[in-house]
N, C-alpha and C positions, 0 to 999 in steps of 0.2 A: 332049161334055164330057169334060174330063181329070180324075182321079183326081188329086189331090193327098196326095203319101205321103210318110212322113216321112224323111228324111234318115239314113241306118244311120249310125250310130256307127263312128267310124274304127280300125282294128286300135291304132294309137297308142293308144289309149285304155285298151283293153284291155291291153297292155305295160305300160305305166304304173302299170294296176293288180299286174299279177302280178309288177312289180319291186317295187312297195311291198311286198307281203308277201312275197319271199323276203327283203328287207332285213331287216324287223323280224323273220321268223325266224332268220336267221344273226344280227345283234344284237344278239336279247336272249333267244330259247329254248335256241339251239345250246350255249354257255358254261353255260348252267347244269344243262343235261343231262348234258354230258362232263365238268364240275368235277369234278377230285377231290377227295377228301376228306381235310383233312390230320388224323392224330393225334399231341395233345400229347403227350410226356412228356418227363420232366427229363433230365439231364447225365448222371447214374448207369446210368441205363438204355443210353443212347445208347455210354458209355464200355463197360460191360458189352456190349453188344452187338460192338462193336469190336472188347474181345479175343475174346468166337467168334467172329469172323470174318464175321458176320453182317448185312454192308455193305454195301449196292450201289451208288449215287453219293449222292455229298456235296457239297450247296452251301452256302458259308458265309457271311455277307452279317453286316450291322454288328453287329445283335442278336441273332443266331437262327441257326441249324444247323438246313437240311434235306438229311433222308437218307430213304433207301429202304431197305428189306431185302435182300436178295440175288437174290429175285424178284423185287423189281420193283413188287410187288404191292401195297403199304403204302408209301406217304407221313408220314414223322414231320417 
């Protein structure tokens, strides 16, 4: 008599699964791990900082002005 055994599961299978979760890792742990974090403040601050010299890039879009500090380091 023959053993009857069950059929292994195909590597596809397996692929399938380990692409489902690096998807759902890159879109939706990754983004919120490496977000930065912006900080508010007003015109005055932002002006003040300007004449120190204290500016490192500026993006200017309809309603809002973001900039960075001179390092880089701080998102406003």
């Amino acid at each position: 008599m023959n053993e009857v055994k069950k059929p292994k599961k195909s590597l596809l299978y397996y692929y399938g699964i380990v692409i489902l979760v690096v998807l759902f890792f890159n879109l939706l742990l990754m983004p919120k791990m490496f977000e930065q974090q912006i900080e508010e403040v007003d015109y005055g601050t932002f002006m003040s900082m300007t004449e120190e010299q204290n500016i490192g890039r500026v993006q200017v879009e309809d309603n809002q002005i973001l900039f960075s500090d001179k390092d880089g380091t701080v998102i406003y």
